[in-house]
Legacy VTK file of the C-alpha trace (Angstrom):
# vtk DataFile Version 3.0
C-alpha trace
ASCII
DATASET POLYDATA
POINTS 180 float
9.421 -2.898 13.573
6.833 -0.950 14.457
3.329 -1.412 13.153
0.147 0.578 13.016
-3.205 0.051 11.683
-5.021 2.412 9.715
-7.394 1.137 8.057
-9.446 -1.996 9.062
-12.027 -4.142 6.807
-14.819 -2.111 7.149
-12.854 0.987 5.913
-11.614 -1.127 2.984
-14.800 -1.744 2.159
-16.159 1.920 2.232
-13.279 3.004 0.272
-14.126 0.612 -2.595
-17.662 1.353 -2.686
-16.844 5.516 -3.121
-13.906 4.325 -5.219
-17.015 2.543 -7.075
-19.325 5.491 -7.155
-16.937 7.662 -8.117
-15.978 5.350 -11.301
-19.690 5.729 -12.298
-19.777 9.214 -11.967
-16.714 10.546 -13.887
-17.447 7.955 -16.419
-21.015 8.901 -16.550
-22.029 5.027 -16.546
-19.369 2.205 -16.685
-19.666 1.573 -20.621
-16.342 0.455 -22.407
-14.324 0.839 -19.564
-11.734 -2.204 -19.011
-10.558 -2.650 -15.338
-7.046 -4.124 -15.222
-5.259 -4.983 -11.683
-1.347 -4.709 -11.139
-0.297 -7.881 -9.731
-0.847 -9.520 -6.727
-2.752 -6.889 -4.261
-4.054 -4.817 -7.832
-5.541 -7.939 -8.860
-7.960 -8.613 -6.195
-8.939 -5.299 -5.682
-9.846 -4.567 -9.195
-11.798 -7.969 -8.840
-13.899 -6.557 -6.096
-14.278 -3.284 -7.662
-15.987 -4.872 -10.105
-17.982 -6.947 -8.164
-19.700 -3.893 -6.361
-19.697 -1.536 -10.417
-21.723 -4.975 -11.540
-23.764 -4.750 -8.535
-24.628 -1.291 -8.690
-24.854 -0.893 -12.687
-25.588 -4.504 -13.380
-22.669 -4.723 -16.092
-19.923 -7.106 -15.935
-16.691 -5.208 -16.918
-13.723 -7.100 -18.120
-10.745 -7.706 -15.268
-7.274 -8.154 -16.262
-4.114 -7.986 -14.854
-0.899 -5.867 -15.939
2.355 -7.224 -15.140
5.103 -4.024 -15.251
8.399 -5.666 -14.018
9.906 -5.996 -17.154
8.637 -2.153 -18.260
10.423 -0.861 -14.804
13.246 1.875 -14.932
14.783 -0.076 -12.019
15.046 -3.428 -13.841
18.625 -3.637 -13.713
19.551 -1.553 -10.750
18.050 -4.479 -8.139
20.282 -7.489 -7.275
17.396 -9.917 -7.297
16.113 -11.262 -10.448
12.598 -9.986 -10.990
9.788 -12.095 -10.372
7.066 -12.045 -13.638
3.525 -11.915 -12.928
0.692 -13.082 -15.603
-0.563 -10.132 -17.806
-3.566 -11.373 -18.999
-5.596 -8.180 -20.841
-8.821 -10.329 -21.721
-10.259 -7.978 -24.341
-8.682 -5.508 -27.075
-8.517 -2.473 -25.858
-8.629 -0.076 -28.406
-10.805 2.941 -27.839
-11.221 1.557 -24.173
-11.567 3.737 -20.853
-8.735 1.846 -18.937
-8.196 1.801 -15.238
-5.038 0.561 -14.060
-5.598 -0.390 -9.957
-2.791 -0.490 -7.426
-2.988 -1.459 -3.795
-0.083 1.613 -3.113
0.905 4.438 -4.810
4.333 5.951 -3.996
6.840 7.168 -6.711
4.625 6.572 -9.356
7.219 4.144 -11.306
5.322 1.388 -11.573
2.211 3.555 -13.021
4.471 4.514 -15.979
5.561 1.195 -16.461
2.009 -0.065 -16.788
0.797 2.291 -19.225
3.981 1.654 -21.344
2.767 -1.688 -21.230
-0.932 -0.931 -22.177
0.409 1.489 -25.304
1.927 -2.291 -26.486
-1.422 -3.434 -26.780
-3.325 -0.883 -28.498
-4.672 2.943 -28.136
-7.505 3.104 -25.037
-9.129 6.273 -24.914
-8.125 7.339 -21.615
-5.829 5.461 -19.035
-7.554 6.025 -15.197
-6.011 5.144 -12.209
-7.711 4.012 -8.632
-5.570 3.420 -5.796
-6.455 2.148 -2.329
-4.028 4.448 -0.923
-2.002 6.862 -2.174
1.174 8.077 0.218
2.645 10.569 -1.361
6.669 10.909 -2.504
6.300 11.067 -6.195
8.990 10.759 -8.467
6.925 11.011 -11.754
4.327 13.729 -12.501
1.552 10.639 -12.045
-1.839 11.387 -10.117
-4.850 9.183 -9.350
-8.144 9.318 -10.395
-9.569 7.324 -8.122
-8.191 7.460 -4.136
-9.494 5.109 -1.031
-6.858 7.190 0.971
-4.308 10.109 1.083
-1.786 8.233 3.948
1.075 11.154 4.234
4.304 9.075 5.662
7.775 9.794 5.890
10.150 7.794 3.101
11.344 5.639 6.295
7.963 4.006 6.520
5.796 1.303 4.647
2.473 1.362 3.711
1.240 -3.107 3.779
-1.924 -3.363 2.324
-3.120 -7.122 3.641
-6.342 -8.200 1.735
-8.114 -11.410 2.508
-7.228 -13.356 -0.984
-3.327 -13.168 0.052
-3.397 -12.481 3.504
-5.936 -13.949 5.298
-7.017 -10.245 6.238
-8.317 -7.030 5.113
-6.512 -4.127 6.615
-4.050 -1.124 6.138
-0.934 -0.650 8.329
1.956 1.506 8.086
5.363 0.111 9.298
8.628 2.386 10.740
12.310 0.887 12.361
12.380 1.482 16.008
14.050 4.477 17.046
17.251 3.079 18.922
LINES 1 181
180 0 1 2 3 4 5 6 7 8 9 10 11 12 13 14 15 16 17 18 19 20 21 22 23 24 25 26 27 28 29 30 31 32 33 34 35 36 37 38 39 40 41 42 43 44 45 46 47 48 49 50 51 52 53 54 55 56 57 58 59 60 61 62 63 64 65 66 67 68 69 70 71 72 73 74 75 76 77 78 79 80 81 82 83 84 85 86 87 88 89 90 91 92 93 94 95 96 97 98 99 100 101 102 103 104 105 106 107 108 109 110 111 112 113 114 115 116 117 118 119 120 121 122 123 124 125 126 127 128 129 130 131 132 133 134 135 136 137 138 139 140 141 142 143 144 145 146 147 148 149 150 151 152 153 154 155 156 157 158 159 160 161 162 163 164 165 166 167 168 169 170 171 172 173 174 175 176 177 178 179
């Protein structure tokens, strides 16, 4: 397997804060907007983003998390059972600006899944979406919002995002087979 960085801490850290800024701006402040993390790498991420929107705007947004397995066109094409993750969406979220956050965007399955899920819990007034990195080969007409960084890559490769709450480390790296 070959492995290549492409993004260290540092530029994880710059692409939250303009993920951040850009939040604010679109939003035109960060008022009744509900931040909720797809499980595990969404999670954290969504945690920090809110860390740096509370210390720029001094508001502490609500963080969830949105667990899409069971939502998943794919559910029963896999021959692994499906492991469940917590969805845990801490306030109603009626009339709500929602942002979903994803470590990886690639087909854009999992995005539909997640706002199928969020329509089960009420009617937000918009549905965002922030990615750290978005690598293109979309099977659904799904687009973010919010983008740490475009990563083109060929279907053959994988995009790891490694964050220090699961990981140990903050970094980006792209994986291919060796050419034989």
């Amino acid at each position: 397997m070959k492995k290549k960085s492409i993004i260290d801490a540092k530029g994880i850290e710059r692409a939250f804060t303009r993920i951040a800024h850009e939040i604010i701006e679109k939003n035109k402040g960060i008022e009744d907007i509900i931040i909720l993390g797809i499980p595990t790498r969404g999670v954290h991420i969504a945690k920090r983003l809110r860390d740096i929107l509370k210390s720029i705007e001094n508001i502490n947004l609500p963080v969830g998390s949105l667990d899409a397995t069971l939502y998943r066109d794919d559910i029963g094409m896999k021959h692994d059972q499906p492991i469940l993750k917590e969805t845990d969406i801490p306030v109603p979220i009626d009339n709500k600006k929602v942002i979903i956050v994803d470590d990886v965007l690639f087909t854009g399955r999992t995005i539909r899944a997640a706002m199928n899920v969020i329509m089960d819990f009420g009617r937000p007034s918009s549905i965002h979406l922030a990615v750290l990195i978005d690598r293109g080969h979309r099977e659904l007409p799904i687009r973010p919002d919010y983008v740490g960084k475009n990563v083109p890559t060929s279907i053959q490769e994988t995009v790891k995002v490694h964050l220090k709450e699961t990981d140990g480390v903050d970094e980006v790296v792209v994986e291919a087979e060796n050419e034989a």
